[in-house]
C-alpha positions as CSV (number, residue, x, y, z in Angstrom):
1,X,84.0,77.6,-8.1
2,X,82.0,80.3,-7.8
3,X,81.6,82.7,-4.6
4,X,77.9,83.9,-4.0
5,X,77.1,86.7,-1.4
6,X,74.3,85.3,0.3
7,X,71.1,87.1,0.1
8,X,68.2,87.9,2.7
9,X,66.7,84.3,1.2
10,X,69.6,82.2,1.4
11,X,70.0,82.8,5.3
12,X,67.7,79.9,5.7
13,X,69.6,77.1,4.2
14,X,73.2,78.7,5.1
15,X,71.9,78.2,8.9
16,X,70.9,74.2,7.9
17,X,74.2,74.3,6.6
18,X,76.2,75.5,9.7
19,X,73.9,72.9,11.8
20,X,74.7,70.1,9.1
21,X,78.5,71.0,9.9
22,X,77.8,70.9,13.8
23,X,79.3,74.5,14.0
24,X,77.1,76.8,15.7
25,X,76.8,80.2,13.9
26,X,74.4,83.2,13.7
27,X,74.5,86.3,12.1
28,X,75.8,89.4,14.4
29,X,74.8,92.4,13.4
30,X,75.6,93.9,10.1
31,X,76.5,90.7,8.1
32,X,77.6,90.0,4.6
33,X,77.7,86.2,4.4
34,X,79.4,84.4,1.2
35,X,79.3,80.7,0.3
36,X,80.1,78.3,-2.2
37,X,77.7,76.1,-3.7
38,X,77.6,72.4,-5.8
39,X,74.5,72.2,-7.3
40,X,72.2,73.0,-5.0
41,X,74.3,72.4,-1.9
42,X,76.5,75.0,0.1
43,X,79.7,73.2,0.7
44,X,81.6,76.4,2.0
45,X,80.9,79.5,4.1
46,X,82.0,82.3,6.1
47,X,80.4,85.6,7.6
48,X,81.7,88.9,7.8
49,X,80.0,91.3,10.6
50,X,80.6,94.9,11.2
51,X,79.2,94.4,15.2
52,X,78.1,98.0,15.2
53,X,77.2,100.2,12.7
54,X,80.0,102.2,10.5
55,X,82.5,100.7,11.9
56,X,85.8,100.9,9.9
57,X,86.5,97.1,11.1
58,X,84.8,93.7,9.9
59,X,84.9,90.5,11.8
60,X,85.6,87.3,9.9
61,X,83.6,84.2,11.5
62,X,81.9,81.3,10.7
63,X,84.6,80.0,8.4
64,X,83.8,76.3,7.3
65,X,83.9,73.7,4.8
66,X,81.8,70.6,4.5
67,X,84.7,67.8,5.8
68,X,84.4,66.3,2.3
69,X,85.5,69.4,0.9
70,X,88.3,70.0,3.1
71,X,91.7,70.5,1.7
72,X,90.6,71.8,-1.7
73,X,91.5,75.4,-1.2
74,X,88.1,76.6,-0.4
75,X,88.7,78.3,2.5
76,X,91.5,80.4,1.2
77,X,89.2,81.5,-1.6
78,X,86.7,82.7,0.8
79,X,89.4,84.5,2.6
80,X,90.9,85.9,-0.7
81,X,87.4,86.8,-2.0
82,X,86.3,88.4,1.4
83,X,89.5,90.4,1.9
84,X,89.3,92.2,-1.0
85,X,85.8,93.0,-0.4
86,X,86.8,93.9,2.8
87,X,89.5,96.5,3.4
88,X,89.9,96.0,7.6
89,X,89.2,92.5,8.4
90,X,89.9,91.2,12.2
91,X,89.3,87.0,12.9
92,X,89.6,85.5,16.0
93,X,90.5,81.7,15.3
94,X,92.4,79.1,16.6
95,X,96.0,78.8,16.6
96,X,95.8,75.8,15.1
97,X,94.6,77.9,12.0
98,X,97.9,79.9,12.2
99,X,99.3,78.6,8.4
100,X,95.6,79.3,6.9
101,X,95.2,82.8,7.3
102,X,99.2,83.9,7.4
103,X,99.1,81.9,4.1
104,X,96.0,84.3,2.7
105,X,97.8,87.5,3.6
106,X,96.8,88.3,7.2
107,X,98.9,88.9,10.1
108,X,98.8,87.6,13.6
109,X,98.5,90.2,16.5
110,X,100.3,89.4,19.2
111,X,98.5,89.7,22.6
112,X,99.9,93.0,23.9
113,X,98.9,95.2,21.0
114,X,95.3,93.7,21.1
115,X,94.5,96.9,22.8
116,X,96.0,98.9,20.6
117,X,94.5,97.6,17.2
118,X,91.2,96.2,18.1
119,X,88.2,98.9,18.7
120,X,86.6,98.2,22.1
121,X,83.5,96.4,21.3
122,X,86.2,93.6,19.2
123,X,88.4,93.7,22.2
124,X,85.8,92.9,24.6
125,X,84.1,90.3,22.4
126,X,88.0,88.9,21.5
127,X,88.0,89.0,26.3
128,X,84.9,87.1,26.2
129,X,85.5,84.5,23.7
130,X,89.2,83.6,25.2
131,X,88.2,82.8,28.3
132,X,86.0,79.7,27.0
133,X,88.7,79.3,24.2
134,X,92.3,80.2,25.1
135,X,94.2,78.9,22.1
136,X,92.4,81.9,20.2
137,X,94.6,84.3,18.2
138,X,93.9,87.3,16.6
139,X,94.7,87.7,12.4
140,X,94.3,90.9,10.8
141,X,94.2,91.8,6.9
């Protein structure tokens, strides 16, 4: 299946898409999104934002597959095709996701070195985010 990198008219339709999928998503900052498409529906996506501008490090977010998609391998092409895109990718995800990204070549940080290997703003937006969601972990490429 093919992986598309989502264009400035796409946005509309991979927003109805997020919404269809009850996951709430927006684009961040400086975004690249990529999805996978059947005919004329997205059945895959994922976002990759660099929060600030020229920053060295990307955040992977907004990972999903439609549920009758799941299973299928899809997400580990989008992580595949992204981190090669990609050179410094950082995701915050739940551990539950643990086997999915270790399986697709990224690493799990372990809570003390946070400090040390996220730049600020992704440390502080990793704080903010754990404190609603405290199974997070942090993956890195």
């Amino acid at each position: 299946m093919k992986i598309s990198l989502a264009e400035k008219s796409d946005k509309k339709d991979i927003l109805r898409f997020y919404k269809a999928q009850h996951y709430s998503a927006r684009f961040l900052g400086f975004d690249r999104c990529y999805f996978i498409k059947i005919n004329d529906d997205i059945i895959a996506s994922v976002m990759v934002s660099y929060i600030i501008e020229n920053s060295e490090i990307s955040l992977l977010h907004a990972l999903v597959v439609n549920q009758t998609w799941q299973h299928q391998g899809l997400a580990s092409q989008l992580i595949s095709h992204v981190t090669k895109i990609h050179p410094s990718i950082v995701c915050f995800a739940d551990e539950k996701l643990t086997n999915l990204y270790i399986k697709n070549q990224m690493v799990s940080i372990e809570e003390n070195q946070f400090k040390h290997s996220l730049p600020e703003h992704l440390f502080v937006r990793f704080k903010s985010y754990q404190q609603k969601l405290p199974q997070l972990k942090v993956f890195r490429n």
